[in-house]
mmCIF file of the N, C-alpha and C atoms, coordinates in Angstrom:
data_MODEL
# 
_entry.id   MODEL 
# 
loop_
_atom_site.group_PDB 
_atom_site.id 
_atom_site.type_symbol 
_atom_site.label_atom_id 
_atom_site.label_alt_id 
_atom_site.label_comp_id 
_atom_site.label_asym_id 
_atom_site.label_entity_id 
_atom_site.label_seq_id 
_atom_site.pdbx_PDB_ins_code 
_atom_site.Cartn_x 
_atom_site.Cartn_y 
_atom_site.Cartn_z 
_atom_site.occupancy 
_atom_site.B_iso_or_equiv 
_atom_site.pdbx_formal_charge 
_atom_site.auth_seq_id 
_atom_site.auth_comp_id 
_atom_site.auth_asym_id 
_atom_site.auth_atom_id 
_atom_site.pdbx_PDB_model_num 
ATOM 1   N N  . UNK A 1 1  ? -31.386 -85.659  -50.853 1.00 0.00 ? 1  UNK A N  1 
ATOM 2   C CA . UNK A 1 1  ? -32.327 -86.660  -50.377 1.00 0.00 ? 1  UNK A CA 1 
ATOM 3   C C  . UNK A 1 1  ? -32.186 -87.898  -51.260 1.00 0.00 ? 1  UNK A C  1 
ATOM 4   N N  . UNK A 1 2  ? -31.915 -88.953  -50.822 1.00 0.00 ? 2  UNK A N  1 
ATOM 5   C CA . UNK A 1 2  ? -32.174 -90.480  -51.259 1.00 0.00 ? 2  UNK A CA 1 
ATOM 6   C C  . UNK A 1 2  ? -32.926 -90.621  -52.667 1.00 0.00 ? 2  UNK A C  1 
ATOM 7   N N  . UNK A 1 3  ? -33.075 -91.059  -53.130 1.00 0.00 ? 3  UNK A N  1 
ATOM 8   C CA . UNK A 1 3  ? -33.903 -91.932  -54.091 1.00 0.00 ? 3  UNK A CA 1 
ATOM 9   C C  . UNK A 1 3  ? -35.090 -92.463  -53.885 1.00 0.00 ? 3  UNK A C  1 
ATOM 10  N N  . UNK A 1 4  ? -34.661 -93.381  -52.749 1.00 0.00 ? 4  UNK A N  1 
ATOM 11  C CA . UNK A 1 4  ? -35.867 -94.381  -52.235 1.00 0.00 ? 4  UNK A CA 1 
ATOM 12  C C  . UNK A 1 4  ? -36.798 -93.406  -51.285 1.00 0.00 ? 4  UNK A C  1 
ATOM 13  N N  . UNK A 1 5  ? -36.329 -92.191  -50.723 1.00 0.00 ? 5  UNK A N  1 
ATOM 14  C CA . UNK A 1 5  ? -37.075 -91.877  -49.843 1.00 0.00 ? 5  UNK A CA 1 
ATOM 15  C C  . UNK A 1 5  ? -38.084 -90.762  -50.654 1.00 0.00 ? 5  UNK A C  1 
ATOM 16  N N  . UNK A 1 6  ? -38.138 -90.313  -51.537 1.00 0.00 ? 6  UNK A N  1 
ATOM 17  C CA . UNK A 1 6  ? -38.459 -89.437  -52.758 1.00 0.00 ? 6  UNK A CA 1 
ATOM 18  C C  . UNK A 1 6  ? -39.553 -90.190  -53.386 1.00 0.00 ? 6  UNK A C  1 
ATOM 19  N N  . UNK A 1 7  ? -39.336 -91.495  -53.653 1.00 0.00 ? 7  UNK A N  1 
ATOM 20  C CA . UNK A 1 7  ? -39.940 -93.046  -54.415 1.00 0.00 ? 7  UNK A CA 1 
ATOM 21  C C  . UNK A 1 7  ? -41.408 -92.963  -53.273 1.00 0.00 ? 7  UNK A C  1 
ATOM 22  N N  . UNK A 1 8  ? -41.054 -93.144  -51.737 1.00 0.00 ? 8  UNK A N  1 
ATOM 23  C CA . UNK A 1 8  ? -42.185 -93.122  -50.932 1.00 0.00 ? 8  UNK A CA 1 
ATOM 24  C C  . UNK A 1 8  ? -43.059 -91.796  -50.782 1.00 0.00 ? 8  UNK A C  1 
ATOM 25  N N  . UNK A 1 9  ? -42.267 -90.985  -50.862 1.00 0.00 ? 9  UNK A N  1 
ATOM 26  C CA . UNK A 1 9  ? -43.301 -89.869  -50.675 1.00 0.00 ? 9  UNK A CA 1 
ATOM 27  C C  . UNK A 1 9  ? -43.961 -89.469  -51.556 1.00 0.00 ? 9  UNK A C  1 
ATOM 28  N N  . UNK A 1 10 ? -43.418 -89.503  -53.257 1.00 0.00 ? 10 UNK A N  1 
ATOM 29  C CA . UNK A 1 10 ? -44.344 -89.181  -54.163 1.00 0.00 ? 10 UNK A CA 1 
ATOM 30  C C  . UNK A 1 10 ? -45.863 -90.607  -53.925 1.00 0.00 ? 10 UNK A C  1 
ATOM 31  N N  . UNK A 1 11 ? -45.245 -91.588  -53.495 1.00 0.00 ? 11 UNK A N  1 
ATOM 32  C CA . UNK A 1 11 ? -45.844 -92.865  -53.533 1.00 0.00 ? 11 UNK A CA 1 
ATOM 33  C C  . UNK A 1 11 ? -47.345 -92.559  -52.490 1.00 0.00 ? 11 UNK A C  1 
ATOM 34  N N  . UNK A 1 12 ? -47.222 -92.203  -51.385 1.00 0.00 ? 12 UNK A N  1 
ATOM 35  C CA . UNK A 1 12 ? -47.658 -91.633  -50.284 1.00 0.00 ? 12 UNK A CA 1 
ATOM 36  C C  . UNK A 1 12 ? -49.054 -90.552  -51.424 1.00 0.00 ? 12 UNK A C  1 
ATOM 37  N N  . UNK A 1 13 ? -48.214 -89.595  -52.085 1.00 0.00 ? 13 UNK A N  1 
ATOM 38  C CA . UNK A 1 13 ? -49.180 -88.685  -52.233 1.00 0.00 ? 13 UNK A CA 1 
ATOM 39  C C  . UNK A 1 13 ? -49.881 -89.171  -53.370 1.00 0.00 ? 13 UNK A C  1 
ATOM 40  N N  . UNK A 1 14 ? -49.968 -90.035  -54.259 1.00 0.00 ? 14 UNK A N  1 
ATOM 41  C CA . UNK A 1 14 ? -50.609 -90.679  -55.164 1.00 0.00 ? 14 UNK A CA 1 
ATOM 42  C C  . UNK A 1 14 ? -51.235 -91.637  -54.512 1.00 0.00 ? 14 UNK A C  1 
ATOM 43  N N  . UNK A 1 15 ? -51.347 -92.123  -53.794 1.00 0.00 ? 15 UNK A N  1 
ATOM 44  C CA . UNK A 1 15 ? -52.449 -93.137  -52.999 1.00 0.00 ? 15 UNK A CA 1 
ATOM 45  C C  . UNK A 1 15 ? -53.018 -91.700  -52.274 1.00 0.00 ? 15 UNK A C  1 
ATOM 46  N N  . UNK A 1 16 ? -53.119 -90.729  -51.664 1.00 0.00 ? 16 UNK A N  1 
ATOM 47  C CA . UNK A 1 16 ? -53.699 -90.181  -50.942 1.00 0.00 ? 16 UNK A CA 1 
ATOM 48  C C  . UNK A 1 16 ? -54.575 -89.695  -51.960 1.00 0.00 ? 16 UNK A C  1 
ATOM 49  N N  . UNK A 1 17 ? -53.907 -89.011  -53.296 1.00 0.00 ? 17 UNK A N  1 
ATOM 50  C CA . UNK A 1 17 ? -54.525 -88.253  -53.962 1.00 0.00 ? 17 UNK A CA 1 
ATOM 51  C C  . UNK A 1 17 ? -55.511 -89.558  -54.996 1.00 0.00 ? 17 UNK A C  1 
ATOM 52  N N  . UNK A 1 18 ? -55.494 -90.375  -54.876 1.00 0.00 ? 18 UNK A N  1 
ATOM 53  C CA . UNK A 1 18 ? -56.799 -91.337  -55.009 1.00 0.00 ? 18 UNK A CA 1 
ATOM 54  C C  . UNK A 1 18 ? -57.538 -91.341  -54.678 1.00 0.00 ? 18 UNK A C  1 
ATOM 55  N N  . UNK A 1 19 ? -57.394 -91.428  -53.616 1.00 0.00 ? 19 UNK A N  1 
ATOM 56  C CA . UNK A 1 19 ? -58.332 -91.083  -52.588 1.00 0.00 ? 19 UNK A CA 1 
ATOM 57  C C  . UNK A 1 19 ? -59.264 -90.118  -52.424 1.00 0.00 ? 19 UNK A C  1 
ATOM 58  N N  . UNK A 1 20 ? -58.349 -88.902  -52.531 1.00 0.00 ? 20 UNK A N  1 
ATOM 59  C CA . UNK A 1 20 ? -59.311 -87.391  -52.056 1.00 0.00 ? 20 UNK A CA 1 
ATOM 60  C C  . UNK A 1 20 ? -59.234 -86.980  -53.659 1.00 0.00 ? 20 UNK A C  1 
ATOM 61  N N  . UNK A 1 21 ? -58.628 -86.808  -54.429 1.00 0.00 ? 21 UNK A N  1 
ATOM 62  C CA . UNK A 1 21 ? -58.541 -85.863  -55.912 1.00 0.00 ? 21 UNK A CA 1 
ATOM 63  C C  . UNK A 1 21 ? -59.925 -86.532  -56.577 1.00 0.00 ? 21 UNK A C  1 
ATOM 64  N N  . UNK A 1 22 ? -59.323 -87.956  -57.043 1.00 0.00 ? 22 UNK A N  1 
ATOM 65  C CA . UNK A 1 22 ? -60.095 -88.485  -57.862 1.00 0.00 ? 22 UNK A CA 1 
ATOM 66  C C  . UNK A 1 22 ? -61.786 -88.298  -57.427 1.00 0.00 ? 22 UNK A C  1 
ATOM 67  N N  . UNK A 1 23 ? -62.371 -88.579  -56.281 1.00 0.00 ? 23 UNK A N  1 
ATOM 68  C CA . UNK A 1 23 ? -63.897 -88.624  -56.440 1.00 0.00 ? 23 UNK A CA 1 
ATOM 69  C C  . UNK A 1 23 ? -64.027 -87.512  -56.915 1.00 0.00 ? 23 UNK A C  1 
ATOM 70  N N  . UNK A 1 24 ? -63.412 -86.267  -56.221 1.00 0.00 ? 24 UNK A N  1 
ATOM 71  C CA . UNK A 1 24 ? -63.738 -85.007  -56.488 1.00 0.00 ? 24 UNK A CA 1 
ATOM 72  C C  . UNK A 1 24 ? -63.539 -84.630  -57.914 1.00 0.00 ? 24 UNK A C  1 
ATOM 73  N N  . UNK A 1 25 ? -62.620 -85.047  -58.631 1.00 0.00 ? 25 UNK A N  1 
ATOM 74  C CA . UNK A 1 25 ? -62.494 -84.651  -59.607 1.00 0.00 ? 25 UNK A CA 1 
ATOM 75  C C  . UNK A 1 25 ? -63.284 -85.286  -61.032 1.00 0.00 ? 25 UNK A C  1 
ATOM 76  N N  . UNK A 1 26 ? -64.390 -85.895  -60.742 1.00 0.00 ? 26 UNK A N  1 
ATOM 77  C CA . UNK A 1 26 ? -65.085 -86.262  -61.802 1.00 0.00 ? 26 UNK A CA 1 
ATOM 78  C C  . UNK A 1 26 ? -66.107 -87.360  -61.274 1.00 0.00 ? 26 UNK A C  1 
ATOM 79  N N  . UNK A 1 27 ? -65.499 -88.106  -60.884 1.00 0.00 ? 27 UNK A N  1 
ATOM 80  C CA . UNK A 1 27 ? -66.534 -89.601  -60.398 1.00 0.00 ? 27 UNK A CA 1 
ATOM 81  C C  . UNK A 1 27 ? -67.144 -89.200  -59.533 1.00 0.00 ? 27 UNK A C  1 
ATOM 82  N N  . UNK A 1 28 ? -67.764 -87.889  -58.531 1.00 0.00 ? 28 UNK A N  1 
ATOM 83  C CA . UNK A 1 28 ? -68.798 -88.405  -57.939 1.00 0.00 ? 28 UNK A CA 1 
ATOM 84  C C  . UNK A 1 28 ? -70.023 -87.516  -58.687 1.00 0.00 ? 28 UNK A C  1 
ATOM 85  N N  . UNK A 1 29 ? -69.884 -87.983  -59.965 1.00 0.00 ? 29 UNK A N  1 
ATOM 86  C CA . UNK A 1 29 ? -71.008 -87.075  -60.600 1.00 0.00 ? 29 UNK A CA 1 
ATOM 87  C C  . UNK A 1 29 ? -72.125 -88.640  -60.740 1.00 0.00 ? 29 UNK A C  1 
ATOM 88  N N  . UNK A 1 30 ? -73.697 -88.475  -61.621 1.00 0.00 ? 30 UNK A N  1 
ATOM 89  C CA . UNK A 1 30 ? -74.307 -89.339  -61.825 1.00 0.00 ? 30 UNK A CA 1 
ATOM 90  C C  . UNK A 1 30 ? -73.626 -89.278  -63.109 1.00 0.00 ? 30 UNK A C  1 
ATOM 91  N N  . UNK A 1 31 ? -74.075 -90.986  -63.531 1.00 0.00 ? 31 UNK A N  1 
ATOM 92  C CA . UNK A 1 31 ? -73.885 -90.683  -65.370 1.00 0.00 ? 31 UNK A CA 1 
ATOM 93  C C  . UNK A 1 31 ? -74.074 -92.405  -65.132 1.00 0.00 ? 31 UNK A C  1 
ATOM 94  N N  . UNK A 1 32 ? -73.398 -92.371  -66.719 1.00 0.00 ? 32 UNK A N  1 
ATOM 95  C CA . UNK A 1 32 ? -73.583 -94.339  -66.696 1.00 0.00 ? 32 UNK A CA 1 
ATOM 96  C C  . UNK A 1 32 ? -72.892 -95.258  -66.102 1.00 0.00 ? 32 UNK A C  1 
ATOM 97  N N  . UNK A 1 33 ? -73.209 -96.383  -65.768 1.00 0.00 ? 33 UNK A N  1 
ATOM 98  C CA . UNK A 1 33 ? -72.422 -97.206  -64.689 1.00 0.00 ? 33 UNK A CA 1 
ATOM 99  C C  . UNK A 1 33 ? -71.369 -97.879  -65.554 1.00 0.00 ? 33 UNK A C  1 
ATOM 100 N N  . UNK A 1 34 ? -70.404 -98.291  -64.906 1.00 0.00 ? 34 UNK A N  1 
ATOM 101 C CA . UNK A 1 34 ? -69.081 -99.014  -64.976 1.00 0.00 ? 34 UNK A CA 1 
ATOM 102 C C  . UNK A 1 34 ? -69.008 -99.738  -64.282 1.00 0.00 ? 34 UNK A C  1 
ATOM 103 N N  . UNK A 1 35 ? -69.118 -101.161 -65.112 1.00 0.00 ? 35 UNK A N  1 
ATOM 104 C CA . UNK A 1 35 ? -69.098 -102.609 -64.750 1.00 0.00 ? 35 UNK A CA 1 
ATOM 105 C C  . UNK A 1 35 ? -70.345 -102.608 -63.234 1.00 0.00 ? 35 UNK A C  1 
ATOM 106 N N  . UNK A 1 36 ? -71.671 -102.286 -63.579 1.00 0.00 ? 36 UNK A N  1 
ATOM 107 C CA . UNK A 1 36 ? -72.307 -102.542 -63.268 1.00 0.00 ? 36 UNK A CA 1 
ATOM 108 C C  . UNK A 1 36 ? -72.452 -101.361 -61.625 1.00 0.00 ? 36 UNK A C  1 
ATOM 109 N N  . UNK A 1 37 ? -71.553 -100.228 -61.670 1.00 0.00 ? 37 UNK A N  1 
ATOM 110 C CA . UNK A 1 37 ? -71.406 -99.566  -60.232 1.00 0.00 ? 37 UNK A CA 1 
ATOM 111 C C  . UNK A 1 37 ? -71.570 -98.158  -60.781 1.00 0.00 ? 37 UNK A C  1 
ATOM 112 N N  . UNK A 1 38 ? -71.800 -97.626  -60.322 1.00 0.00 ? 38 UNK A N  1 
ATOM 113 C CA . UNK A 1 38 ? -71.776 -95.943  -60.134 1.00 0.00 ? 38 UNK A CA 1 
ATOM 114 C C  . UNK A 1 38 ? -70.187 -95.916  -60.553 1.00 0.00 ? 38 UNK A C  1 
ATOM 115 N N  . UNK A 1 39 ? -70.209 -94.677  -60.519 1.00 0.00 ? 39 UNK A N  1 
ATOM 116 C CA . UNK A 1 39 ? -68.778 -93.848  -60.730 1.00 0.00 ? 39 UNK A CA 1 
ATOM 117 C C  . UNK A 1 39 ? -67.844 -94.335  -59.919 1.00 0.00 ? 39 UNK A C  1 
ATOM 118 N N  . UNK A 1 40 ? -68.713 -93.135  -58.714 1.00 0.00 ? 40 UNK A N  1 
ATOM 119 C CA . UNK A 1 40 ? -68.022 -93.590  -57.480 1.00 0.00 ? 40 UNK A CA 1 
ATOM 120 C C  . UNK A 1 40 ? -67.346 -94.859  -56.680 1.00 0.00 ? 40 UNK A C  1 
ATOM 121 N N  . UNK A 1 41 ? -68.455 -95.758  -56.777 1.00 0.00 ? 41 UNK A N  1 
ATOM 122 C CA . UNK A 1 41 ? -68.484 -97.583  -56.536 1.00 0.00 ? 41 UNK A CA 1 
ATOM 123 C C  . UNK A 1 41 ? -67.151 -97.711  -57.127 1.00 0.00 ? 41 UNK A C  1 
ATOM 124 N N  . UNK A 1 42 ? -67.159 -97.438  -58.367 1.00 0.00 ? 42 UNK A N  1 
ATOM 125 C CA . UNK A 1 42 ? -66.080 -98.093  -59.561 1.00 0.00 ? 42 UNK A CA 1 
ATOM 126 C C  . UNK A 1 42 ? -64.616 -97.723  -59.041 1.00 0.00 ? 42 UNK A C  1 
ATOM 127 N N  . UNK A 1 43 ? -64.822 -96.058  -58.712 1.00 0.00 ? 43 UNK A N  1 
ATOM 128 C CA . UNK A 1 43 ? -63.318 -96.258  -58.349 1.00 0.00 ? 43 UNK A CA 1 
ATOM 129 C C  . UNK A 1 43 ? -62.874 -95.987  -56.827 1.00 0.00 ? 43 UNK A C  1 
ATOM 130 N N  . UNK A 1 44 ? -63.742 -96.436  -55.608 1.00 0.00 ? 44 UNK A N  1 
ATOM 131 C CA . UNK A 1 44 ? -63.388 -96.895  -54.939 1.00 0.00 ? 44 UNK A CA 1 
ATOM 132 C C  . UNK A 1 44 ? -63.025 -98.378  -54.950 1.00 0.00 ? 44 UNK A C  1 
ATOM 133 N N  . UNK A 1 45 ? -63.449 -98.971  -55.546 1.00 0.00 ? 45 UNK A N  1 
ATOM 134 C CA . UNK A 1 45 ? -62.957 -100.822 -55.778 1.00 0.00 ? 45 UNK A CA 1 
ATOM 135 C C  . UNK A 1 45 ? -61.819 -100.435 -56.705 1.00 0.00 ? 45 UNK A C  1 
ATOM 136 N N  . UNK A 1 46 ? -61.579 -100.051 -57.461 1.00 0.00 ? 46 UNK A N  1 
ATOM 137 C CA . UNK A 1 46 ? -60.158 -99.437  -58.532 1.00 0.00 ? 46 UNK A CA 1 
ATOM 138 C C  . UNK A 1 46 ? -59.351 -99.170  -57.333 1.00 0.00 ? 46 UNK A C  1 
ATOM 139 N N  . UNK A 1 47 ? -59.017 -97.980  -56.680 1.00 0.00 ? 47 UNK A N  1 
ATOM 140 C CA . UNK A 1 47 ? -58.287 -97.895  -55.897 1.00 0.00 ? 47 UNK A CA 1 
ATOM 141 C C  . UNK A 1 47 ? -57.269 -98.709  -54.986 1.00 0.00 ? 47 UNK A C  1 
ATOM 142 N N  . UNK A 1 48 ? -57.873 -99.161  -54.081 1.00 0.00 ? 48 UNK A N  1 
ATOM 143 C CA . UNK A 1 48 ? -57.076 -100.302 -53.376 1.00 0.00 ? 48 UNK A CA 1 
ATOM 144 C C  . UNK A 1 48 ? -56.353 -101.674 -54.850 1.00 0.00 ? 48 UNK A C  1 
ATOM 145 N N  . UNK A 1 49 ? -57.644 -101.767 -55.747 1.00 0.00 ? 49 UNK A N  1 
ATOM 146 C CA . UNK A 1 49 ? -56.651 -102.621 -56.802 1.00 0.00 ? 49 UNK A CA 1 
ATOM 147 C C  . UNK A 1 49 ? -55.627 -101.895 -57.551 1.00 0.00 ? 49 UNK A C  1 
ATOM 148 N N  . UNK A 1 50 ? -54.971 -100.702 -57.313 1.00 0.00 ? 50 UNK A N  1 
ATOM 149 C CA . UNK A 1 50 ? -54.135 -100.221 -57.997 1.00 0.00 ? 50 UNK A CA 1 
ATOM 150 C C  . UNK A 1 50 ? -52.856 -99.977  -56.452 1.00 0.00 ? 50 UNK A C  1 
ATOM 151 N N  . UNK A 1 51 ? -53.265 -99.804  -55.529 1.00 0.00 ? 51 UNK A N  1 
ATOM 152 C CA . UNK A 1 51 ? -52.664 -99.717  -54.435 1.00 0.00 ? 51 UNK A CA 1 
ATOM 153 C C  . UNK A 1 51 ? -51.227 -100.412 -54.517 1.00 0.00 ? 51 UNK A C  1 
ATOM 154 N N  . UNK A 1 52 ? -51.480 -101.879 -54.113 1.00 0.00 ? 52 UNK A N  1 
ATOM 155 C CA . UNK A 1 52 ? -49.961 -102.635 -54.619 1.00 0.00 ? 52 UNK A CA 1 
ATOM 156 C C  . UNK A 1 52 ? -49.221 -102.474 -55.379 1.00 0.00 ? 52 UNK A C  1 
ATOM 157 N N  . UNK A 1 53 ? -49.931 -102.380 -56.724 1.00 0.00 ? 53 UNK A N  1 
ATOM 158 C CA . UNK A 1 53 ? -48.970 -102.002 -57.907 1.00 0.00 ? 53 UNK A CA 1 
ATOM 159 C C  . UNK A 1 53 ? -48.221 -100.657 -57.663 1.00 0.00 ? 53 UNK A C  1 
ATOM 160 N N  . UNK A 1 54 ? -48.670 -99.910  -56.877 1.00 0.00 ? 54 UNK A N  1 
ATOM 161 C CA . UNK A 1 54 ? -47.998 -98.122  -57.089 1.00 0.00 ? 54 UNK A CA 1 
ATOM 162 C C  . UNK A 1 54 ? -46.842 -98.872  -55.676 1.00 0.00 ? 54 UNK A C  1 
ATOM 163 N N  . UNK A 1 55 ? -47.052 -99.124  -54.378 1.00 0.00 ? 55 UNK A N  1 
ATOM 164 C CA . UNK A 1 55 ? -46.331 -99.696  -53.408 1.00 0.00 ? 55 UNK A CA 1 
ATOM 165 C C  . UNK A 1 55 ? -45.335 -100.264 -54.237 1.00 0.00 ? 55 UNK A C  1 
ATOM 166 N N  . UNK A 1 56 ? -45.970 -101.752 -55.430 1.00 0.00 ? 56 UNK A N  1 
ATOM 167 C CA . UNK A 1 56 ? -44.820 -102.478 -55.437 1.00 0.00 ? 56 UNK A CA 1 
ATOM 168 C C  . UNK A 1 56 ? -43.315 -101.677 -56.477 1.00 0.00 ? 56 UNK A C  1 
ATOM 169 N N  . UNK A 1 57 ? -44.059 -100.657 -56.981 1.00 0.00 ? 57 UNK A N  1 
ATOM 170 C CA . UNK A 1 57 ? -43.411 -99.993  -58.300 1.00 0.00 ? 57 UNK A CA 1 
ATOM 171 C C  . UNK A 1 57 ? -41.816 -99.172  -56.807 1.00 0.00 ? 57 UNK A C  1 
ATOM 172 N N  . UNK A 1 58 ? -42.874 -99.010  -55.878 1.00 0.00 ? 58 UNK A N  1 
ATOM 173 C CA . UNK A 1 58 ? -41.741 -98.039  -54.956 1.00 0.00 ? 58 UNK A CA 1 
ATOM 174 C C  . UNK A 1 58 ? -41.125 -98.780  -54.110 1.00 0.00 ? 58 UNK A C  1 
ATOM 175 N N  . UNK A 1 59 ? -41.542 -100.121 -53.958 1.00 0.00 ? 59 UNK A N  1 
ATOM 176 C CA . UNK A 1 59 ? -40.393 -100.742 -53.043 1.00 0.00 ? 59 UNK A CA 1 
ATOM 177 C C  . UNK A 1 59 ? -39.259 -101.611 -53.953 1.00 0.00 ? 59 UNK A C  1 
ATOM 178 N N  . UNK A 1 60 ? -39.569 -101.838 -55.249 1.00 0.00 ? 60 UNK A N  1 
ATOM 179 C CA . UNK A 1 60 ? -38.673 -101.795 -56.203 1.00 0.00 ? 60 UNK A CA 1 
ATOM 180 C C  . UNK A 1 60 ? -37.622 -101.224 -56.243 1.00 0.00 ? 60 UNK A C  1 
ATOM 181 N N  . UNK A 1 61 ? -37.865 -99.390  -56.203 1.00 0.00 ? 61 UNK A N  1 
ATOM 182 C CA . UNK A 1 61 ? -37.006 -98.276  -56.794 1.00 0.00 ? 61 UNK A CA 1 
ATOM 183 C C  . UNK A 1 61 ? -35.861 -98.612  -55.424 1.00 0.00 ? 61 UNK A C  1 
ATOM 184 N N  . UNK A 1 62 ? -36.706 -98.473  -54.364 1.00 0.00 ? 62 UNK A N  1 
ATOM 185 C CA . UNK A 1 62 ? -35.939 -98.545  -52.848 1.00 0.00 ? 62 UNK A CA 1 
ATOM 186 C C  . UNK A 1 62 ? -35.264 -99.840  -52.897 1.00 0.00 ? 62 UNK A C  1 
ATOM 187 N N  . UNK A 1 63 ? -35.385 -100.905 -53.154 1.00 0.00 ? 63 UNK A N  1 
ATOM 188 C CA . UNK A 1 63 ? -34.593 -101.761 -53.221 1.00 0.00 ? 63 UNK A CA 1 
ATOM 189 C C  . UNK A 1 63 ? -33.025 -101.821 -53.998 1.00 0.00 ? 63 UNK A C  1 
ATOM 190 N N  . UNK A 1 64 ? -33.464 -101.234 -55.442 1.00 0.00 ? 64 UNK A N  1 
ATOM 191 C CA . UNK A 1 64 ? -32.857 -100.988 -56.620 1.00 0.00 ? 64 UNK A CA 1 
ATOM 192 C C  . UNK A 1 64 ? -31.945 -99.473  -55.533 1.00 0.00 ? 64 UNK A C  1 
ATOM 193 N N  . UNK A 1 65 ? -32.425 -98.708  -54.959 1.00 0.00 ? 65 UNK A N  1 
ATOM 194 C CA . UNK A 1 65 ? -31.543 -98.154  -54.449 1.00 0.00 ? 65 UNK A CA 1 
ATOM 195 C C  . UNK A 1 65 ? -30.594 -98.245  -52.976 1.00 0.00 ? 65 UNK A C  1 
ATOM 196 N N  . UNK A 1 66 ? -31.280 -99.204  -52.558 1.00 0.00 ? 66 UNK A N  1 
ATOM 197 C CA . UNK A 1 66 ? -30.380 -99.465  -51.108 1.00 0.00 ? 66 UNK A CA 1 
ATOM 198 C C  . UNK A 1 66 ? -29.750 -100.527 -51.370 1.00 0.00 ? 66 UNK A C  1 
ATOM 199 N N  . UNK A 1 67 ? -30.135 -101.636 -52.636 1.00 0.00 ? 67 UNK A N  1 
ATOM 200 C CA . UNK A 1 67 ? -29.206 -102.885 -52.443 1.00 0.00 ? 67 UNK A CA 1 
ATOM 201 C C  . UNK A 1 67 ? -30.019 -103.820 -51.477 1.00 0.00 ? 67 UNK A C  1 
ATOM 202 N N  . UNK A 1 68 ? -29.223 -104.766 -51.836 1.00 0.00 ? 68 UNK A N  1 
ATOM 203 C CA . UNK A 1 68 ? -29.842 -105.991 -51.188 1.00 0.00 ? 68 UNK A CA 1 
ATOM 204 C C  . UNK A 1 68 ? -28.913 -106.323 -49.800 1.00 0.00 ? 68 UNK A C  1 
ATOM 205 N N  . UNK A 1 69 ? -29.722 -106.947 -48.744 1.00 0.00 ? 69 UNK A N  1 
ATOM 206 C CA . UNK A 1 69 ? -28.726 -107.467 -47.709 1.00 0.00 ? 69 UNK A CA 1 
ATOM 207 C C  . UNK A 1 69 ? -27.682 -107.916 -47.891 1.00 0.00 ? 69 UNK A C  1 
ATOM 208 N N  . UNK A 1 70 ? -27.489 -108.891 -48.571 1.00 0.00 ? 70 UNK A N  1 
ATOM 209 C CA . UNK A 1 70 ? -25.906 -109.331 -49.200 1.00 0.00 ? 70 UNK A CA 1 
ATOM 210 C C  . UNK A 1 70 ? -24.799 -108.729 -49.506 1.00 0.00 ? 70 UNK A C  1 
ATOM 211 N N  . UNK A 1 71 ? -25.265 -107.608 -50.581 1.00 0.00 ? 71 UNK A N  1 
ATOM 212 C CA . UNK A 1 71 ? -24.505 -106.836 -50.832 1.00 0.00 ? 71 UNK A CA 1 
ATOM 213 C C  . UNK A 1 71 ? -23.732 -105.536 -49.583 1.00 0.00 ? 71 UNK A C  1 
ATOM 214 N N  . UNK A 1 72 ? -24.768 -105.544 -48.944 1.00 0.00 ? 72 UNK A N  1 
ATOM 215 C CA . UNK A 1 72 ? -24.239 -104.764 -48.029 1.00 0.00 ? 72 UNK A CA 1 
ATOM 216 C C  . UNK A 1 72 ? -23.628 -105.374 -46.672 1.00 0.00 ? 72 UNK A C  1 
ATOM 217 N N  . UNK A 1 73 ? -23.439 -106.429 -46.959 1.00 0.00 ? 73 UNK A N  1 
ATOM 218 C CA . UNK A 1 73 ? -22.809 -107.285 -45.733 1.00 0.00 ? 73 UNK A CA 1 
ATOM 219 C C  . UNK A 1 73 ? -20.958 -107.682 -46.208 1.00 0.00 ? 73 UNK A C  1 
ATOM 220 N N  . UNK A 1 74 ? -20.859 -108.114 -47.503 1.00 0.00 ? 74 UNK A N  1 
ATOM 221 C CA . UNK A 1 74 ? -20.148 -107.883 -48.499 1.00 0.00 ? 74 UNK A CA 1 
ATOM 222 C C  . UNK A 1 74 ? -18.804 -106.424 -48.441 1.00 0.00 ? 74 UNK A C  1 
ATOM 223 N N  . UNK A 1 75 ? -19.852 -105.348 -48.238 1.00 0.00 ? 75 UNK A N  1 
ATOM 224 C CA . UNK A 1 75 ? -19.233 -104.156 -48.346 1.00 0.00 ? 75 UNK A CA 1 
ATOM 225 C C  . UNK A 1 75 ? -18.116 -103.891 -47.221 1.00 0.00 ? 75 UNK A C  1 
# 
């Protein structure tokens, strides 16, 4: 299997598992707020701001592994 296609699917399951792991796994308890939100609040707004960065980290790898148009026009 590819590189790049390995890059999306772990990519895939780390945004999912944001999603579903993380509340469950600690934040949807009560306790003290973070930056003014619940647990929960906090890292649903965290989430989507970490979103791009994990995307941009994997369309990187996929790039870095398929090459650029040029190059493959070239070939």
């Amino acid at each position: 299997m590819r590189i790049s296609m390995i890059a999306w699917l772990i990519g895939l399951v780390v945004i999912v598992g944001l999603y579903t792991i993380g509340p469950a796994a600690g934040f949807n308890t009560a306790g003290p707020a973070i930056w003014g939100m619940p647990r929960l609040y906090f890292w649903f707004v965290l989430v989507p701001v970490l979103n791009p960065f994990i995307l941009g980290v994997v369309y990187l790898i996929d790039r870095a592994d398929n090459g650029t148009d040029d190059e493959q026009v070239r070939e």
